[in-house]
C-alpha positions in Angstrom: -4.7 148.6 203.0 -6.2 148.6 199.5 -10.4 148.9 199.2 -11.4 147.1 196.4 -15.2 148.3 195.4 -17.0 146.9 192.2 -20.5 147.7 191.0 -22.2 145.8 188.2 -25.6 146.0 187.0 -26.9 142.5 185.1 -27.8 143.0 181.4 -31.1 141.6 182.0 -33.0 141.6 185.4 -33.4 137.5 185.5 -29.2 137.4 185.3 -28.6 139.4 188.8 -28.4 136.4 190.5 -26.2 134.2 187.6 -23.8 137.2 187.9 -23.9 137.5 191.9 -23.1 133.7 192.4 -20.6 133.7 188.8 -19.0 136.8 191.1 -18.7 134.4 194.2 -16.2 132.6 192.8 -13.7 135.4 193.1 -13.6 134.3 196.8 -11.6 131.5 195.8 -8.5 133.8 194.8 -6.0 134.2 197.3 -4.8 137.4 198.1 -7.6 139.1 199.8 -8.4 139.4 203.4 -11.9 140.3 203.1 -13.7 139.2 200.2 -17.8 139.4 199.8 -20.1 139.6 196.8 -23.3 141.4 197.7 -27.3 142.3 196.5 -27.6 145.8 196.5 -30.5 146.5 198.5 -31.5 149.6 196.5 -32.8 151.8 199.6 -31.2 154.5 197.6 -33.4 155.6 194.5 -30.6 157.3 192.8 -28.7 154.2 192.8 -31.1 151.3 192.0 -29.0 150.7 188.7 -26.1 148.8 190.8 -27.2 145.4 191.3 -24.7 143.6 192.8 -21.2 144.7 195.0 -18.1 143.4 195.1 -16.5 144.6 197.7 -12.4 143.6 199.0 -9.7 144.5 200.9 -6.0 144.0 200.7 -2.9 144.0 202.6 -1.3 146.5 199.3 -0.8 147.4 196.1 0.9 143.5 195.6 -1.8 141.7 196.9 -4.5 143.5 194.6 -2.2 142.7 191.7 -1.8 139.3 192.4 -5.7 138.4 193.0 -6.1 140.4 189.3 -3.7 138.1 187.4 -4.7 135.2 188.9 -6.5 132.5 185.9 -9.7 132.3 188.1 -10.1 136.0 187.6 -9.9 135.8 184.2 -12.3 132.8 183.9 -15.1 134.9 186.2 -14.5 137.9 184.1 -15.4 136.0 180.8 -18.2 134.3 182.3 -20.2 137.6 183.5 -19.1 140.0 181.3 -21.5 138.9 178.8 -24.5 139.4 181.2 -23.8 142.4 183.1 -24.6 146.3 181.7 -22.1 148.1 183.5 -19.1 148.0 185.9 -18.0 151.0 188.4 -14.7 150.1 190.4 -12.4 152.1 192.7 -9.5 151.3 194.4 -9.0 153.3 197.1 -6.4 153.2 200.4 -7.9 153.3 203.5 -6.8 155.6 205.8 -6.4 154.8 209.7 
């Protein structure tokens, strides 16, 4: 299984939640078995940058590649990008 974890910070503080519900939409791709777009609740100091987490999981490799190339992806990525700051991601494979 594939983790999929995104962070993204909005541009300007009014945008975090434009970008959190333009982020939603990624649930609408196939491919994924757990999908959620989340608030960060910034308990953490250190990280109260990260606004909003996107965080997946997927059956492998195939599946992760599929949900990237799908046209909805594309469309969510030209709507946000505009407004966020940044964007961390890691893919990593869970273990056990």
């Amino acid at each position: 299984m594939i983790r999929h974890i995104v962070f993204f910070s909005a541009r300007r503080k009014e945008d975090v939640e434009v970008v959190r519900t333009g982020l939603l939409a990624l649930g609408n791709i196939p491919h994924s078995s757990l999908f959620e777009v989340t608030l960060n609740t910034k308990v953490d100091p250190l990280s109260d940058e990260v606004d909003v987490v996107v965080y997946a999981e997927f059956a492998d490799d195939a599946a992760l590649a599929a949900y990237k190339a799908h046209p909805l992806y594309a469309q969510t990525t030209a709507k946000v990008k505009p407004l966020r700051e940044l964007r961390y991601s890691a893919d990593v494979v869970a273990r056990g």
